[in-house]
ROMIGU-401391 format. One record per residue (C-alpha): residue in three letters; x, y, z. Coordinates in steps of 0.1 Angstrom, whole numbers, plus 5000, padded with zeros to 4 digits. Example, Ala and Ser with C-alpha at 12.3 -4.5 7.8 and 13.67 -1.06 7.14 Angstrom:
ALA512349555078 SER513749895071 
REM end
This chain:
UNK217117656422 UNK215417916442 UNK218318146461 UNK218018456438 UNK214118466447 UNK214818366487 UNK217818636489 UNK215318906474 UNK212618836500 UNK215218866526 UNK216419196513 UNK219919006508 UNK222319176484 UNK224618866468 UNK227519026490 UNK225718986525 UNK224818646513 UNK228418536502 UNK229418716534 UNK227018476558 UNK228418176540 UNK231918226536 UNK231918286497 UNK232318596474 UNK229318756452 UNK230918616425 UNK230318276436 UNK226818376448 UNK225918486410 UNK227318186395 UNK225217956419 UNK221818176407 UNK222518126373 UNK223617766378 UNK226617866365 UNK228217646393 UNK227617326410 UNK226317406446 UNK227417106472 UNK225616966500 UNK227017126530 UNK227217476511 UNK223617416501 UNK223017366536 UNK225117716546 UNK222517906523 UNK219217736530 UNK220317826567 UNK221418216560 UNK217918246540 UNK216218056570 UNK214517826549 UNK214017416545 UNK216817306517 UNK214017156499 UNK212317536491 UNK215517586473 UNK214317366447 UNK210617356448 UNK209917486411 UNK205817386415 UNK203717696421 UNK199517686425 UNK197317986433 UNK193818046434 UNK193518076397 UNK195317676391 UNK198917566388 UNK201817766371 UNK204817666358 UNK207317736380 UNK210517806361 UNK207818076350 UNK207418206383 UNK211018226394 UNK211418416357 UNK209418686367 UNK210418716405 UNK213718796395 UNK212619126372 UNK212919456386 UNK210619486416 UNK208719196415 UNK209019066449 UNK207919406461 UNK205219386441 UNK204219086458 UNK205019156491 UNK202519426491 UNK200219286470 UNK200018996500 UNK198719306520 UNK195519336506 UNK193019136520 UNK190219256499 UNK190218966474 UNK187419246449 UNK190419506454 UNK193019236444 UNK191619126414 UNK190819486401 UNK194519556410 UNK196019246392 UNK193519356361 UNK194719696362 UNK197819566361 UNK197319316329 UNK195619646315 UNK198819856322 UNK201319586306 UNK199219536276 UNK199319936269 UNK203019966272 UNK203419636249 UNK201419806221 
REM end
């Protein structure tokens, strides 16, 4: 299930969503952690409060220009710290020599800090 990663490109906070559907945070955490059982009408309230098609919500298939990836993968690593504004700008460069230097730099970066 996708909500955490649909709230965050939103600029939701779990309270704002729980507010638009009539539920608490609490419940909101439990249902992105699938904690909780989500039912149809509810799943309904959220896809429409994130103004997206209910079946988004569980599309877990991801392709880019470089083949598939996994996509419990991807929703992994849009939910760390800044990742979907990472993306979102990244999606602003329409250079596609300047994106692959940055995503390399990146790579570069990641593998430093890991050593």
């Amino acid at each position: 299930m996708n909500i955490r990663i649909f709230r965050k490109a939103k600029g939701l906070s779990q309270a704002r969503l729980g507010n638009l559907i009539g539920v608490t945070f609490q419940q909101i955490q439990k249902y992105e952690k699938g904690a909780n059982r989500i039912g149809p009408s509810r799943l309904a309230k959220i896809a429409k409060a994130l103004e997206v098609p209910i079946g988004r919500l569980f599309d877990t298939s991801a392709s880019s220009s470089d083949g598939p990836v996994d996509g419990e993968i991807v929703t992994d690593l849009l939910i760390t710290p800044y990742a979907v504004q990472m993306l979102k700008a990244f999606a602003e460069i329409r250079n596609d020599h300047l994106s692959r230097n940055i995503a390399e730099l990146t790579e570069s970066l990641a593998e430093i800090v890991e050593s």
